[in-house]
N, C-alpha and C positions, 0 to 999 in steps of 0.2 A: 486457765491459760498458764502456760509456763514460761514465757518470754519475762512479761516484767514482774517475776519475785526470782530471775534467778541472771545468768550470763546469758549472753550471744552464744558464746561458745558450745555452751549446756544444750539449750535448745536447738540448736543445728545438728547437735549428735542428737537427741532425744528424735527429732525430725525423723534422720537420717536412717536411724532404727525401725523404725514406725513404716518406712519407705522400706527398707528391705522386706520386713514382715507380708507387709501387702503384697507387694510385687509375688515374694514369694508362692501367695495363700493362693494368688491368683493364678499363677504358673502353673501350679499344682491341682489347681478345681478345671481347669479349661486348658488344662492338656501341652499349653506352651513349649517351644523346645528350646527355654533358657536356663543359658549354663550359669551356674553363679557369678564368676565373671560378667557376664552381660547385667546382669543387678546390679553390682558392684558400680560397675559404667554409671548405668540410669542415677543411682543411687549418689554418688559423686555429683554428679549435673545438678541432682535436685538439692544437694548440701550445697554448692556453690550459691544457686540459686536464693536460697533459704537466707545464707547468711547474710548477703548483701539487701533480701528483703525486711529480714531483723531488723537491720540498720536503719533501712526508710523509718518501719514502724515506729522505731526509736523516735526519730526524731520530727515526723507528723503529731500532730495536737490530738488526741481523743475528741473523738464529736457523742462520744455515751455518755 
């Protein structure tokens, strides 16, 4: 996991990447008609998302 050996910040781009990739991989095998923009979109939403979930994580206790 790359959250706690590294930033919030780090990991929300790393996310962020990882989100476009897919999206991408998946646009492209199943014929999608999304223009990179519309990634971009998706892709912002889930960084949004992402970072304020960082943050719970942060600061809920491990139960592992």
């Amino acid at each position: 996991m790359i959250l706690p050996q590294s930033s919030n910040l780090f990991a929300t781009a790393l996310d962020g990447v990882l989100v476009i990739l897919v999206i991408w991989f998946v646009s492209l095998s199943t014929d999608w008609t999304m223009s990179f923009g519309d990634i971009l979109i998706i892709t912002a939403l889930a960084g949004f998302f992402e970072y304020f979930f960082h943050m719970w994580l942060r600061r809920v206790p491990s139960r592992i």
